[in-house]
C-alpha positions in Angstrom: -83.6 -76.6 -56.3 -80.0 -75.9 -55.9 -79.6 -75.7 -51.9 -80.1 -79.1 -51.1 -80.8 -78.5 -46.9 -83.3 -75.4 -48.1 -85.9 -77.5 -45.7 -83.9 -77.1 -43.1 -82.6 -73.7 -43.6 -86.3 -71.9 -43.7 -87.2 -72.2 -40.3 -88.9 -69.0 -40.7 -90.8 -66.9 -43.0 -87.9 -64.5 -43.4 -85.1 -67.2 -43.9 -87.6 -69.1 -46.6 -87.5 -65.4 -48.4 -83.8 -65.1 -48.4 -82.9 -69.0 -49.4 -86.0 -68.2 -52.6 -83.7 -65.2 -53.2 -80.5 -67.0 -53.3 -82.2 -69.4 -55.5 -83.3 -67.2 -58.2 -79.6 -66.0 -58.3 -78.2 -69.4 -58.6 -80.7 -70.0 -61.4 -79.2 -66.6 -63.3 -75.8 -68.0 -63.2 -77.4 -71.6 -65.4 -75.3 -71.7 -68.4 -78.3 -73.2 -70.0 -79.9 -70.2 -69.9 -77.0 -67.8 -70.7 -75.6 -70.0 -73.8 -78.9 -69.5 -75.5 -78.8 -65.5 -75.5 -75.3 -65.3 -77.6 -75.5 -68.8 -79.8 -78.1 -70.0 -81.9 -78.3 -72.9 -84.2 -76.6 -71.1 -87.1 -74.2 -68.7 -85.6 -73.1 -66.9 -82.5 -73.2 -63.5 -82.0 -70.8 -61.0 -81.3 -69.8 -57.4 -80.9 -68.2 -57.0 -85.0 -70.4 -59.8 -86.9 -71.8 -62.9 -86.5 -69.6 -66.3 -86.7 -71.3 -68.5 -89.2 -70.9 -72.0 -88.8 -72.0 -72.8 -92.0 -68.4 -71.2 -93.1 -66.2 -73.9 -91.2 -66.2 -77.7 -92.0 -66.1 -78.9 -88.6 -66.8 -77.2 -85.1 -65.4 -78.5 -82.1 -65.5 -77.1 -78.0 -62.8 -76.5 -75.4 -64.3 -76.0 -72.1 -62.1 -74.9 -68.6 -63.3 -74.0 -65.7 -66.4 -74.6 -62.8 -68.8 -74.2 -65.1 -67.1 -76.2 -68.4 -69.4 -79.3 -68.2 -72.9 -77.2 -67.8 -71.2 -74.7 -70.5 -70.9 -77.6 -73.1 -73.8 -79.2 -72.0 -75.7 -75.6 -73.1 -73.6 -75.4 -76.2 -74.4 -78.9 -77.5 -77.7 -78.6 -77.0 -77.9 -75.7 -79.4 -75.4 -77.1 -81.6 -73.9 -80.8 -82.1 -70.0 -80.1 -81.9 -68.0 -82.8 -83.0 -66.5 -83.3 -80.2 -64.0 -81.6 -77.4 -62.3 -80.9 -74.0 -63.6 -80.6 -70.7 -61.6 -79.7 -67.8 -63.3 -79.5 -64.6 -62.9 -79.7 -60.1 -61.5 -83.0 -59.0 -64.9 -83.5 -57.0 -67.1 -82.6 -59.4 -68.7 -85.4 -61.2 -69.4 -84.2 -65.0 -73.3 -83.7 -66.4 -71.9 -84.8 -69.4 -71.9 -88.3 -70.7 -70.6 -90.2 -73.1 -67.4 -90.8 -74.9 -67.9 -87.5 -77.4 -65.6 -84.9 -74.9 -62.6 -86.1 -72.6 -62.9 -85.1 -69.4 -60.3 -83.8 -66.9 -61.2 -83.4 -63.1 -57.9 -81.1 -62.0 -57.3 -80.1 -58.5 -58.6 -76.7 -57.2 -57.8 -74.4 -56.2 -54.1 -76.0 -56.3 -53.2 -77.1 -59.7 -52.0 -81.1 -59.8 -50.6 -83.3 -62.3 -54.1 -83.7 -63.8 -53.9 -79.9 -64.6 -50.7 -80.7 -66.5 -52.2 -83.6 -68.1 -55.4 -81.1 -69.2 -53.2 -78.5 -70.6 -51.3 -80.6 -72.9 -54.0 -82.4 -74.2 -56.0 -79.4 -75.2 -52.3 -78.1 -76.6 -52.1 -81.1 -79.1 -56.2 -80.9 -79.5 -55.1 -77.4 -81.3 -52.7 -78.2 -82.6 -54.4 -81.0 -84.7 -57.3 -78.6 -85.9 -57.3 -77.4 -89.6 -57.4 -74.2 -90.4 -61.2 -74.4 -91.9 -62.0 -75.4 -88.8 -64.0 -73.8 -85.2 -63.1 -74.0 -81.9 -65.4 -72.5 -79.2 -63.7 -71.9 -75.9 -66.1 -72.2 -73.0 -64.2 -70.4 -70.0 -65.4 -70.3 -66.4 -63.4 -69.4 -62.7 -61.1 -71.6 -61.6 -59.8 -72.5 -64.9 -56.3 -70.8 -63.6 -55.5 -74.4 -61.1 -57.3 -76.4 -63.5 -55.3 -76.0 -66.4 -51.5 -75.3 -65.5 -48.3 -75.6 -67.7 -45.4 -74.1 -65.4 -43.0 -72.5 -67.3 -39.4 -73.1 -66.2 -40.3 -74.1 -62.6 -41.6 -76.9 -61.1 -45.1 -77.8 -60.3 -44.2 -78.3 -56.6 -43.2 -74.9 -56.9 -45.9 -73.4 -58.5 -48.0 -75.1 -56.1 -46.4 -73.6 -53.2 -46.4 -70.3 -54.9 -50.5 -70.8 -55.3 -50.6 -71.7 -51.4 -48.6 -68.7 -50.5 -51.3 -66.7 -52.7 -54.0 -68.0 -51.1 -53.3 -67.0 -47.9 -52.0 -63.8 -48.6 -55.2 -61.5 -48.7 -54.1 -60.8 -52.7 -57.3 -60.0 -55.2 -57.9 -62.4 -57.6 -56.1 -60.5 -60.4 -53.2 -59.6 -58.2 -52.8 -63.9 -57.8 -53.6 -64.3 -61.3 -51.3 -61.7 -62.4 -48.4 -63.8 -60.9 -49.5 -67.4 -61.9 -49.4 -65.7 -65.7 -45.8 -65.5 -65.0 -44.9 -68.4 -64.1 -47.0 -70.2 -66.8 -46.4 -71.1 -70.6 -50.1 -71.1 -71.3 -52.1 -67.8 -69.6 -52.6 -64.3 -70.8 -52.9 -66.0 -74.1 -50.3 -68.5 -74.9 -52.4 -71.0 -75.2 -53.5 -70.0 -78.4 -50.6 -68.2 -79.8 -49.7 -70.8 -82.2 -53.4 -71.5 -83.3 -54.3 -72.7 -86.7 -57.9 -72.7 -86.9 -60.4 -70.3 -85.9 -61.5 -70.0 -82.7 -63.9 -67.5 -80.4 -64.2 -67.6 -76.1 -67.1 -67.3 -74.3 -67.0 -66.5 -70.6 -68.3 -66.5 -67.7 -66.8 -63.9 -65.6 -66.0 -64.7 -61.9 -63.8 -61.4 -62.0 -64.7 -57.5 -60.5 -64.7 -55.0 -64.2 -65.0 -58.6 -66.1 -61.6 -57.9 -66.9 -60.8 -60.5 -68.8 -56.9 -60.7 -68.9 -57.7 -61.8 -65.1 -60.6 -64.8 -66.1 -59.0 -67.4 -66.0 -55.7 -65.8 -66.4 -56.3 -64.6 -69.7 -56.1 -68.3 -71.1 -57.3 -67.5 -74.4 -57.0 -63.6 -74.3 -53.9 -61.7 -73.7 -51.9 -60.0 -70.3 -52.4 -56.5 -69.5 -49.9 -57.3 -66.9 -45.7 -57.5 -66.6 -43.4 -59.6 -64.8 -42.5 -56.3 -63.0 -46.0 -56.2 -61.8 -45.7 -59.4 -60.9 -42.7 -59.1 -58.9 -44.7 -55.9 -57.0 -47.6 -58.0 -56.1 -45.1 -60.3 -54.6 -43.3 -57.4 -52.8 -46.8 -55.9 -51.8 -47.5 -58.9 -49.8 -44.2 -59.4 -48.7 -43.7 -62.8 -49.9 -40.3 -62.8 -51.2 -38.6 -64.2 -48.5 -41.2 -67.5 -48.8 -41.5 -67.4 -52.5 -39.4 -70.7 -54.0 -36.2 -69.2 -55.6 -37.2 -70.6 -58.9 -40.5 -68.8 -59.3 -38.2 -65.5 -58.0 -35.2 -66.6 -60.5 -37.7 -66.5 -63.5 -39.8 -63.4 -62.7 -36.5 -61.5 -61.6 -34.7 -62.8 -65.4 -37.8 -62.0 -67.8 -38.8 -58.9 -66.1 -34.9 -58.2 -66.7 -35.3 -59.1 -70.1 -38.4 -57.2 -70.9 -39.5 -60.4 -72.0 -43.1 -60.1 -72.5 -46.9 -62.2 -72.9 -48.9 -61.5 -75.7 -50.6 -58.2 -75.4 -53.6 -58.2 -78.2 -55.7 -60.8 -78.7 -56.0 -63.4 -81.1 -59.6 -64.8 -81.3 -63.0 -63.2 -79.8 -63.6 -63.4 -76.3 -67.2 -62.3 -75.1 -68.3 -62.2 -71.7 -71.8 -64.3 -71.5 -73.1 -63.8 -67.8 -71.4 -62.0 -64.6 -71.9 -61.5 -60.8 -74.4 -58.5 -62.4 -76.5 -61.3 -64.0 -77.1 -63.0 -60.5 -77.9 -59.7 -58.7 -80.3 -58.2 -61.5 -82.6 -61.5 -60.8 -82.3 -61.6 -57.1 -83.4 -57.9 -57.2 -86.7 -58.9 -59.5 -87.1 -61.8 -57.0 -87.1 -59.7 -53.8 -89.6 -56.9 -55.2 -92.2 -59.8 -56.1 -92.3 -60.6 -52.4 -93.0 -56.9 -51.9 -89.8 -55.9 -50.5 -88.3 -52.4 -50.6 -84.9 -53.4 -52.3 -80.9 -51.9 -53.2 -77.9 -53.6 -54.7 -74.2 -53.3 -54.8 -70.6 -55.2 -54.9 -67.7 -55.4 -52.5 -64.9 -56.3 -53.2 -61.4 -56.6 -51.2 -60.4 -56.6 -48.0 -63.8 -58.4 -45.7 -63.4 -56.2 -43.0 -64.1 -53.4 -45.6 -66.7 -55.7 -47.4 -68.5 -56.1 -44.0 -67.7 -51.7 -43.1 -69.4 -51.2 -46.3 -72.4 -53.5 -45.8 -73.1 -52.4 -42.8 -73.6 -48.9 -43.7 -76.0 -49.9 -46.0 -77.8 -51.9 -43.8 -82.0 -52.2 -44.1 -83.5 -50.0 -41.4 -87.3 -50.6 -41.9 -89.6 -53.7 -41.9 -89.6 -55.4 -45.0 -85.9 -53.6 -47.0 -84.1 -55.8 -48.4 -80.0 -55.7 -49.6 -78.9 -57.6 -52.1 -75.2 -58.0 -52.8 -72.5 -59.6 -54.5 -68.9 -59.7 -55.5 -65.8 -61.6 -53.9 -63.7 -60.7 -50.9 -60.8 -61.4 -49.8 -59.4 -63.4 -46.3 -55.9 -63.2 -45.1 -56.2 -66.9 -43.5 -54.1 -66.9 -40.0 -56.1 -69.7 -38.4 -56.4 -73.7 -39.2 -60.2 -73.6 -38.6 -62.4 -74.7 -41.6 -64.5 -71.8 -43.7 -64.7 -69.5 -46.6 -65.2 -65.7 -47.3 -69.0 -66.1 -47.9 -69.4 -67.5 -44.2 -66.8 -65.3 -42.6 -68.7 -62.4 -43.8 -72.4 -63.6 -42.5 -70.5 -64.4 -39.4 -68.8 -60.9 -39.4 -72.2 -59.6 -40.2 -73.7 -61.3 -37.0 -71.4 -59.7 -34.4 -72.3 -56.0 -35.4 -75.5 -56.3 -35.9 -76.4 -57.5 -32.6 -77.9 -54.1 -31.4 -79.6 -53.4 -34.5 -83.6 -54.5 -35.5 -84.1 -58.2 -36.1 -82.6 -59.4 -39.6 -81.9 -62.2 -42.0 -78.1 -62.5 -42.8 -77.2 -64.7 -45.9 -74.0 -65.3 -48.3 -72.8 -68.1 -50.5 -70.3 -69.1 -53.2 -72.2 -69.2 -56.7 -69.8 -72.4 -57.2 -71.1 -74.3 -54.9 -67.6 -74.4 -52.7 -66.9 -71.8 -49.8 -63.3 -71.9 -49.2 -62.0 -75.1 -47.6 -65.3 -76.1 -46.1 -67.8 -78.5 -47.9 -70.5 -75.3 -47.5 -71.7 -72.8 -50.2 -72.2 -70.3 -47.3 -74.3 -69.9 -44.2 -77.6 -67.9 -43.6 -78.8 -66.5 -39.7 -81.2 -64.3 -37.7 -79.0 -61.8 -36.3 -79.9 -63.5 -33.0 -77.6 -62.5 -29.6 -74.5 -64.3 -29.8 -71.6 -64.1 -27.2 -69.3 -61.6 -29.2 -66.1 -63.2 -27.5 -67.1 -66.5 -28.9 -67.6 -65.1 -32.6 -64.2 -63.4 -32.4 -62.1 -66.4 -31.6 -63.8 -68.2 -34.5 -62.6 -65.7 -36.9 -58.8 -65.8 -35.3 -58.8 -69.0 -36.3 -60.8 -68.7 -39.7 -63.3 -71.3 -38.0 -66.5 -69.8 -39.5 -67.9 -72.7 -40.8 -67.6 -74.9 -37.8 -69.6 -71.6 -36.2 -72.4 -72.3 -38.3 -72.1 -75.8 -38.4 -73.0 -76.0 -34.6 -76.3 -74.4 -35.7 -77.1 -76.2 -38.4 -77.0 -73.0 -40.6 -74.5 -74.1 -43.3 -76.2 -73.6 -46.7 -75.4 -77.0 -48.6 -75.3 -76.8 -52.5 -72.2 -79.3 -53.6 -70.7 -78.4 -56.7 -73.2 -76.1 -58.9 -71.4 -76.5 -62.3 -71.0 -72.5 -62.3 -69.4 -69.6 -61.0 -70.4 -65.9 -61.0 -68.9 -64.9 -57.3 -70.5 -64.6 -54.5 -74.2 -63.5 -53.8 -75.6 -62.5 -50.9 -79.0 -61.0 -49.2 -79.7 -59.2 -45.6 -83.7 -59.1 -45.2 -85.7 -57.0 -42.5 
């Protein structure tokens, strides 16, 4: 059991339904139950033909990103690589053991000097591989903090340019299209200068699984420019706070039509996606006999929650199921994530409609700058003045705290988005 207050939380028949829902999507997102459909003992499997292990000497792992220790864990357990890389949350205390992988634990969702550290380590781990030789790359969300080699500006810089970012509302590819920028390892640098063979297997915490945007392209290749880069940064009017050496090198290369690597080197294959979690939840919900529809948001919340809402359940026993990631412009100091900003959203405009079970959480484990996955409620009658100065001041998980409705996970060791269930 994943939700470790799930006691707690199903104070009623309704809110047990939703956390066993929740559940059965955290259970899809188990990398030792995704490895297992892609790798087997011999080879692994991919779109052209299989890769053989019996055709390289030695096959090692390189794993960045939430999920990298459960990733290898799932990978070794199929197949004894010789050894590896695992770079992981400062937080997050590894499942693996044992002196076989070195283990990072980089700061998220800032990178820190441990990022740094990560990056060049798994630089001269590459570097040292003979070309008879396999590398798997196990890639996971927030592997764009966790590893980080700026490139011609500081990491103070590139840190501030990450907080901006962060506040700024901008989608996951829109931040990630700028930290490839500024950065001497995404959208496939990484592995530019590879000797030995290699092939990436992902988990994608990213809307189309796009996968120039997972991770920021680490081991695959930029669909993006430095002039788009410069236009996300225009778009959400940053210039003016950006740090003149993150402008000075975007403004020079885009100048320069200096360029990342635009075809990729190695394999990548997505494993598992926020589709994987929803598919499961939906199988989960129509065992308990409930009349059930899916679908993703994505973006702005206040469109996230618009678009929720008109899907609403009307009857006794529907049941929406939904995932995806949106995004918060943060004005406030209070503590909280999107997931609990949405239920909390979700809870002041329902409060004239039929009696229903609200729930969201962070696949990850980690909902913004709270210590909560997410937060599930009975759309009970709430002061609507009272929920709207928690959301000025991004306070949504202080809300729930104050009725013991925070949904406590810690770290999960994966990260497919965000899932989320209404129930009538």
């Amino acid at each position: 059991m994943q939700i470790q207050n799930f006691k707690e939380l199903a104070s009623s028949d309704k809110k047990r339904d939703g956390l066993e829902i929740l559940e059965e999507g955290l259970q899809a997102a188990n990398p030792k139950d995704i490895l297992p459909k892609f790798v087997t003992p011999t080879d692994i499997r991919t779109r052209k033909k299989p890769i053989k292990f019996a055709d390289y000497s030695s096959v090692y792992s390189v794993a960045f990103g939430k999920a990298g220790d459960s990733m290898t864990q799932a990978l070794n357990a199929i197949i004894p690589v010789k050894n590896g890389i695992i770079v992981i949350p400062k937080g997050s205390k590894s499942i693996v053991k044992g002196k076989k992988f070195r283990i990072f634990n980089s700061g998220h969702p800032r990178p820190d000097q441990t990022s740094v550290k990560a990056a060049k380590s798994i630089i001269r781990f590459l570097q040292n591989r003979k070309s008879d030789e396999l590398v798997i790359f196990l890639v996971s969300g927030g592997a764009s903090s966790l590893l980080a080699l700026p490139d011609q500006v500081s990491l103070d810089d590139k840190i501030h340019a990450t907080d901006l970012l962060l506040k700024s509302g901008a989608a996951i590819q829109e931040f990630n299209c700028v930290r490839k920028h500024i950065s001497k390892i995404k959208g496939g640098k990484l592995i530019q200068n590879m000797r030995c063979s290699g092939v990436s297997l992902i988990m994608s915490d990213v809307r189309g699984d796009d996968m120039s945007s997972i991770a920021s392209g680490t081991t695959y290749m930029d669909k993006t420019t430095y002039e788009d880069a410069l236009g996300i940064v225009d778009k959400y009017r940053l210039k003016r706070k950006m740090p003149i050496g993150v402008m000075r090198l975007l403004q020079k290369r885009s100048l320069q039509k200096e360029e990342s690597p635009k075809k990729p080197k190695i394999d990548n294959i997505v494993i598992a996606n926020n589709e994987s979690c929803l598919i499961q939840m939906k199988k989960a919900a129509e065992r308990k006999g409930y009349s059930v529809s899916t679908m993703q948001v994505f973006g702005d919340i206040k469109d996230s929650v618009r678009m929720i809402l008109e899907n609403l359940p009307k009857k006794h026993r529907q049941c929406l199921i939904f995932g995806g990631e949106s995004t918060v412009k943060v004005i406030g100091r209070g503590t909280g994530g999107r997931n609990q900003e949405i239920v909390l959203r979700l809870l002041k405009n329902t409060q004239k409609e039929m009696k229903v079970v609200i729930a969201s959480m962070g696949t990850d484990g980690m909902d913004g700058n709270s210590i909560f996955a997410g937060a599930i409620t009975e759309n009970v009658k709430v002061d609507v003045v009272t929920i709207k100065e928690f959301l000025k001041n991004n306070d949504s998980a202080r809300f729930f705290q104050k009725r013991k409705a925070n949904i406590v996970t810690n770290f999960t060791h994966t990260n497919l988005l965000d899932i989320g269930v209404i129930l009538s």
